[in-house]
Structures are given as structure tokens and as C-alpha cells.
C-alpha positions as CSV (number, residue, x, y, z in Angstrom):
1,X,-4.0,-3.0,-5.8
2,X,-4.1,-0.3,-3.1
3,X,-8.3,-0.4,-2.5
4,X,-8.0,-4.1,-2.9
5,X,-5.1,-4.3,0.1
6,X,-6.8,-1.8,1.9
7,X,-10.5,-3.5,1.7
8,X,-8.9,-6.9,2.6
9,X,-7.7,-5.6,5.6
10,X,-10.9,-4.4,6.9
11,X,-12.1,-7.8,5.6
12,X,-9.9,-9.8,7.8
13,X,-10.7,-7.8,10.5
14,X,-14.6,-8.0,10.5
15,X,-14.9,-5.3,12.9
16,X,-13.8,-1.6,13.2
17,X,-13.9,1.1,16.1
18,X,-16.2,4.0,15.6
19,X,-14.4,6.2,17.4
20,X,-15.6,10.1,18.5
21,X,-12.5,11.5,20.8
22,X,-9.8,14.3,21.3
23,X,-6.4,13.0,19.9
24,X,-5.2,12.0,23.1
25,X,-7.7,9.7,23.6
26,X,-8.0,8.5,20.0
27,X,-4.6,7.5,20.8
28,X,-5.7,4.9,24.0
29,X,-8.4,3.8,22.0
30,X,-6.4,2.5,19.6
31,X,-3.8,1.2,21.3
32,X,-6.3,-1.2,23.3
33,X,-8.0,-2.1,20.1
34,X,-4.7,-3.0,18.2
35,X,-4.1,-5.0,21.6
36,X,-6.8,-6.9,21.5
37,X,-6.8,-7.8,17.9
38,X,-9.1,-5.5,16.1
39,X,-6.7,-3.4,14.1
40,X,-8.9,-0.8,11.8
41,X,-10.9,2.4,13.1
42,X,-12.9,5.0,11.9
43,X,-12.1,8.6,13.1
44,X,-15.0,10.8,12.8
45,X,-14.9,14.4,11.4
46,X,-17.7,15.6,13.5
47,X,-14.5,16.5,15.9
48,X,-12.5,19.3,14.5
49,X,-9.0,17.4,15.5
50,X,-9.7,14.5,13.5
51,X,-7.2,15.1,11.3
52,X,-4.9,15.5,14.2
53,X,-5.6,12.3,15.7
54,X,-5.5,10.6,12.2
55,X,-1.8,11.5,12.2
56,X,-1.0,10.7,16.1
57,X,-2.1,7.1,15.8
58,X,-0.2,7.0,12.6
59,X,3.0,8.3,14.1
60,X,2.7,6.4,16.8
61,X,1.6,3.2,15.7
62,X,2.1,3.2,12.1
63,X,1.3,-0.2,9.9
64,X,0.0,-2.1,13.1
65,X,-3.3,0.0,12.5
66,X,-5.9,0.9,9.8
67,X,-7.3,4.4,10.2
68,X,-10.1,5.7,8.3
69,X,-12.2,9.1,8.2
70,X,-16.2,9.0,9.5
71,X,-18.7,11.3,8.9
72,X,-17.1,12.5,5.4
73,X,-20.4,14.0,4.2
74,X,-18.8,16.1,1.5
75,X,-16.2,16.6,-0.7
76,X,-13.8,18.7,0.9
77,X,-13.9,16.7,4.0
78,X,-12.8,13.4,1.8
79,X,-9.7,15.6,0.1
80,X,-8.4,16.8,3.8
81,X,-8.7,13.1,4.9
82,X,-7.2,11.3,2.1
83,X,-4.1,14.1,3.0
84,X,-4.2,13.1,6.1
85,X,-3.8,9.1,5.3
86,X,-7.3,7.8,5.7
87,X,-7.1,4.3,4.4
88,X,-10.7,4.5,4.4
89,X,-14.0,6.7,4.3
90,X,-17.0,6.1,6.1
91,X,-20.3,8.4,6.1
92,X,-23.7,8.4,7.7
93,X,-24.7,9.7,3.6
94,X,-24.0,8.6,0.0
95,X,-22.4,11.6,-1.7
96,X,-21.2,11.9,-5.4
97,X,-18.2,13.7,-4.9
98,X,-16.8,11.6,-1.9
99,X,-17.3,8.6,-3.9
100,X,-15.3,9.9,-7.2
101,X,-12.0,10.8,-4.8
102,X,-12.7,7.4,-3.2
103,X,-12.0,6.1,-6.6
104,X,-9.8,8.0,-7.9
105,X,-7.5,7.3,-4.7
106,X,-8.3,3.6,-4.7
107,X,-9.3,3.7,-1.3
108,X,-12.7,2.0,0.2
109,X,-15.9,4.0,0.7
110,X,-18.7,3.0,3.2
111,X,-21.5,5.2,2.4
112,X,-24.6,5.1,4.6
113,X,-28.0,4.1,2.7
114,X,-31.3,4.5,4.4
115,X,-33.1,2.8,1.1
116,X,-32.6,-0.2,-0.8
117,X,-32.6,2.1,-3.9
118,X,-30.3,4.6,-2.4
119,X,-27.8,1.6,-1.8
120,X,-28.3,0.4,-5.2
121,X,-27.3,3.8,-6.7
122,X,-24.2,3.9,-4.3
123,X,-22.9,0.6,-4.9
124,X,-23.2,0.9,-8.9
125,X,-21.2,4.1,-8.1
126,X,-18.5,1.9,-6.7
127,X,-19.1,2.4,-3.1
128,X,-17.1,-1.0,-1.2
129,X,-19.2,-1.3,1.3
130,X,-23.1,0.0,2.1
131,X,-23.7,1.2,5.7
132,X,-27.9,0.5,6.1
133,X,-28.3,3.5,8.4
134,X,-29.7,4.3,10.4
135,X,-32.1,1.3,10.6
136,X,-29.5,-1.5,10.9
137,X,-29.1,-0.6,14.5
138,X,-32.5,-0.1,15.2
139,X,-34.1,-3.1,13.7
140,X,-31.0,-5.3,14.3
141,X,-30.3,-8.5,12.1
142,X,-33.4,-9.3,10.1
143,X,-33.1,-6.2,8.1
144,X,-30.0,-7.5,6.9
145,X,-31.6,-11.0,6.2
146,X,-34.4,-9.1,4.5
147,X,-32.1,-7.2,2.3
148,X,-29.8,-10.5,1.4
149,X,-32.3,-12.1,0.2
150,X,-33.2,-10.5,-3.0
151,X,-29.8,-9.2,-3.1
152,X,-27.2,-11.6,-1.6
153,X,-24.2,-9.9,-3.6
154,X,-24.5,-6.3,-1.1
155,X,-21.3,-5.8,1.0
156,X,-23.2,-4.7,4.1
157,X,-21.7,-2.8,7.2
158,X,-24.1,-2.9,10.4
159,X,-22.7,0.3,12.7
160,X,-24.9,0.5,15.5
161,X,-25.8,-1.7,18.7
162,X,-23.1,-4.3,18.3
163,X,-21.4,-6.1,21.1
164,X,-19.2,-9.2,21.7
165,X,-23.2,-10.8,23.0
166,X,-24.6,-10.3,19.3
167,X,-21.9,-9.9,16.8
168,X,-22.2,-13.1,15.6
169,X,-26.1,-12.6,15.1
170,X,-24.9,-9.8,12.8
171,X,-22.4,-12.3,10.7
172,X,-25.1,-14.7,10.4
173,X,-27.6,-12.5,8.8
174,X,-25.1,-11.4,6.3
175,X,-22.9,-8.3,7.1
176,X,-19.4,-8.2,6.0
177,X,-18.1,-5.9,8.4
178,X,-19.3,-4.2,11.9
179,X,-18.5,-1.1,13.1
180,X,-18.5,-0.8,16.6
181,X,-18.7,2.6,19.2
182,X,-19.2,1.9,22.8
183,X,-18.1,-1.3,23.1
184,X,-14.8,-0.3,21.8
185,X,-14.6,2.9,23.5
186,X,-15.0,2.9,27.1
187,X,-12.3,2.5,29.9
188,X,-8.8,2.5,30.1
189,X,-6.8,1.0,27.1
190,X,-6.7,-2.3,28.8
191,X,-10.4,-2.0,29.2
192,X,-10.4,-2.1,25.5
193,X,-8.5,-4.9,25.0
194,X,-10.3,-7.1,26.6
195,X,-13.2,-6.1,24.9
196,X,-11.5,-6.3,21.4
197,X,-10.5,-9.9,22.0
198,X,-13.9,-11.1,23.2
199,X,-15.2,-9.8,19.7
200,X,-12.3,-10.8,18.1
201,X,-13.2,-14.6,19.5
202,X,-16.6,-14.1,18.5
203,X,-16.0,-13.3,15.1
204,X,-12.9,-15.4,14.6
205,X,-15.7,-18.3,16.2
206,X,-17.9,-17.5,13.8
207,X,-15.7,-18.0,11.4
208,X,-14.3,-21.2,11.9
209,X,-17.8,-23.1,11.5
């Protein structure tokens, strides 16, 4: 039941941080998120401390947060992350290896797909959810509309150009999750907060119709 418990909570969240930082500030990032009701972020591997912050914000905060590993391109990368507690992987690529240790330690995989083929391939492979990158955030929401269509049954992720303005835009066309950067990066960790509930309203809005 672990990828199932895991996956619901990103689920329930609807949104994630994207989050590029030293530890210390990986730490304020999620402190504001967790504040303002967006409890799951992605810690990306293209900073050498990742694993480093992975364990600070689960020291400090524990089970109040989700943490997951981003740009896990490879193998090794996925092993060092799942030791570290990732509760999730996340990749600008689809990659063979990363997705067999994703299932064989039950926990979620969100490959990026730049092709409807190439996110085919992935989510026969098991992959939870598909990240259509990079031309989700550069198109915005009728590409996912377009790719719903003939397949309505594709978990999609949208990373890229999302925002309390136009994250319901995003829900609307069909993604199951967002993953956000900026918007849940910037200021202090009050600054965050507030930013976290107004897409936390947004979504939760969303929701409720």
C-alpha cells in the first residue's frame, strides 16, 4: 500500500513545490508551503546538497511534509534518493532504470514525456504520473486538452508557468497534479504561505464545483 499512500497524498494535495535551494533555504521553503496548505515538494538533484536538504526538512518537519527527489535522470541518482527518504521521484526524462527502483520501492514516478509516444511507453512502464515537458508550460492548457482527448485515462502533471491566476485553467483541462517553482519559492516563509493558501483556495475552489 506504500505507492498507493504515498500517490494519494500528492493527490489530495493537487500541487507540489519545485524547489532548487541550499538546505537552509529548502528548509523556509517548506515551512511556508506546509503553512499555507500545500504539504508535498520536489527537491531537485541538479544541487549537490539535495540529499542534505531531503533529510533537514525531514528532521525537522517530519510527517507534516511530503518530500520527493527532481531531476533523477538516472539510476544512481534514484538509489541515493530513495536512501535518503524521497517519497517520490520526479524527472525532466523517462529512464528505464529509475522506473524499475520506483517500482520495486513502491514509490510514485513522474517522468517527463516530450511525445505522446514517449508517454505511452512510460506509463505502460508504470510510471504514476506523466510530466508533458517541456511543452506543458510553453503552450499552456490546450495541450493538455489535446492530449485528454484521445486519451482521457493519462495522469498528467503540468510543471511550468503555474500560478494561483491560472491553476485552475490547468485543472480544467485535465491535469492531476501541478508542480509549481516561483510561485512557491520567493520571499520569506510567510511570503510563502500566503501564496500556498491562495493556490490552495484555488484548487480546493476548483474542487468543490
Amino acid at each position: 500500500m506504500k505507492k498507493f499512500d504515498l500517490t494519494k497524498r500528492i493527490l489530495d494535495s493537487g500541487a507540489l513545490a519545485v524547489v532548487r535551494a541550499t538546505p537552509e533555504r529548502v528548509l523556509e521553503i517548506a515551512k511556508g508551503i506546509v503553512d499555507g496548505g500545500i504539504p508535498v515538494m520536489e527537491v531537485s538533484y541538479t544541487n549537490a546538497d539535495a540529499p542534505k536538504a531531503i533529510d533537514l526538512v525531514h528532521d525537522t518537519l517530519g510527517d507534516r511534509i511530503l518530500v520527493g527527489a527532481g531531476t533523477v535522470n538516472n539510476g544512481a541518482t534514484a538509489k541515493d534518493a530513495i536512501a535518503h527518504g524521497a517519497g517520490f521521484l520526479y524527472s525532466p526524462m523517462f529512464d528505464a532504470e529509475v522506473m524499475s527502483l520506483a517500482n520495486e520501492y513502491q514509490i510514485p514516478y513522474a517522468p517527463g514525456c516530450t511525445t505522446v509516444t514517449e508517454a505511452m511507453t512510460a506509463l505502460r512502464a508504470g510510471a504514476t504520473f506523466i510530466k508533458y515537458f517541456p511543452y506543458g508550460g510553453i503552450l499552456g492548457p490546450e495541450v493538455i486538452k489535446t492530449i485528454k482527448t484521445p486519451i482521457p485515462d493519462m495522469p498528467l502533471l503540468e510543471s511550468g508557468g503555474v500560478n494561483a491566476g491560472n491553476v485552475a485553467d490547468w485543472f480544467a483541462a485535465g491535469v492531476e497534479v501541478v508542480g509549481i517553482g516561483g510561485a512557491l519559492s520567493k520571499g520569506t516563509s510567510a511570503d510563502i504561505a500566503a501564496s500556498a493558501k491562495k493556490i490552495r483556495a484555488a484548487i480546493d475552489a476548483f474542487r468543490a464545483k
